[in-house]
N, C-alpha and C positions, 0 to 999 in steps of 0.2 A: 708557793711551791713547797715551801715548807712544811705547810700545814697540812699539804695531802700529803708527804711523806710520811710526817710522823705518826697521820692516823691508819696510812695502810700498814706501818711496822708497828704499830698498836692492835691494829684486828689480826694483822697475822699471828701474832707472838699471841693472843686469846683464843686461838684456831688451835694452835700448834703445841698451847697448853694442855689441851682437851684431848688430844692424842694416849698420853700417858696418864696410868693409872690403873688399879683392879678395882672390879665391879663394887668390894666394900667399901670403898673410899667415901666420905663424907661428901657432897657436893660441896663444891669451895665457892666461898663468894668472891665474885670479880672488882676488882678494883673500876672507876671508873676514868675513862678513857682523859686526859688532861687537857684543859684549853685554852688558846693562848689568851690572857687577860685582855692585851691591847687592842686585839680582833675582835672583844664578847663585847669591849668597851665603847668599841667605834660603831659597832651594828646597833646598838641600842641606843647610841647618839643619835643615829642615822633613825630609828623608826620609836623616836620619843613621839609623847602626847600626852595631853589630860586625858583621854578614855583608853589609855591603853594598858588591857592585864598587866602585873606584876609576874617577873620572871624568878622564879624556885632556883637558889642557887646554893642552900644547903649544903646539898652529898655533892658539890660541883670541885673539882681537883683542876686549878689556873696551873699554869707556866708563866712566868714574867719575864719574856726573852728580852723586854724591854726598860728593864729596871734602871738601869744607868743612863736612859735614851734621855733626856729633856726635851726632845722635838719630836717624841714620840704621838704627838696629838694633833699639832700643826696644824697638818691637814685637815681637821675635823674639827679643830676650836679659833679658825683664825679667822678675823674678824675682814668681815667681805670690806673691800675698797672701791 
C-alpha cells in the first residue's frame, strides 16, 4: 500500500511540476521515480534462472525502508521444512 502511495505522490508532484513555467525555459530532466530495494529484491528472487536477461539498474534511484529490518527477507530465503 505503500508503494502505490508513494508512486501516485510521485507522478503527481511530476504532473504538477509541468504546470509552471515560461515557454523559454530549458526542458528539465526528471528525476527518476525511487524503488523500494526489498520489493526489486524479492521479485527477481522470485523470477531468477540461468536464461534469464540481466535487469539495467544504472539510473535506478532504491529506497531502503528496510535497512534496520533483519527479517526482512525471511519470507523469500527461508529454507522450506
Amino acid at each position: 500500500m505503500r508503494y502505490l502511495l508513494a508512486t501516485i505522490i510521485s507522478l503527481s508532484a511530476l504532473v504538477l511540476s509541468g504546470c509552471f513555467g515560461s515557454d523559454n525555459d530549458r526542458p528539465r530532466q526528471q528525476a527518476p521515480v525511487a524503488i523500494n530495494y526489498t520489493a526489486f529484491v524479492k521479485a527477481q528472487l522470485a523470477t531468477s534462472g540461468d536464461t534469464r536477461d540481466s535487469v539495467p539498474i544504472n539510473d535506478t534511484r532504491f529506497i531502503f525502508r528496510d535497512l534496520n529490518n533483519p527479517n526482512a527477507y525471511d519470507d523469500v530465503l527461508a529454507a522450506e521444512k
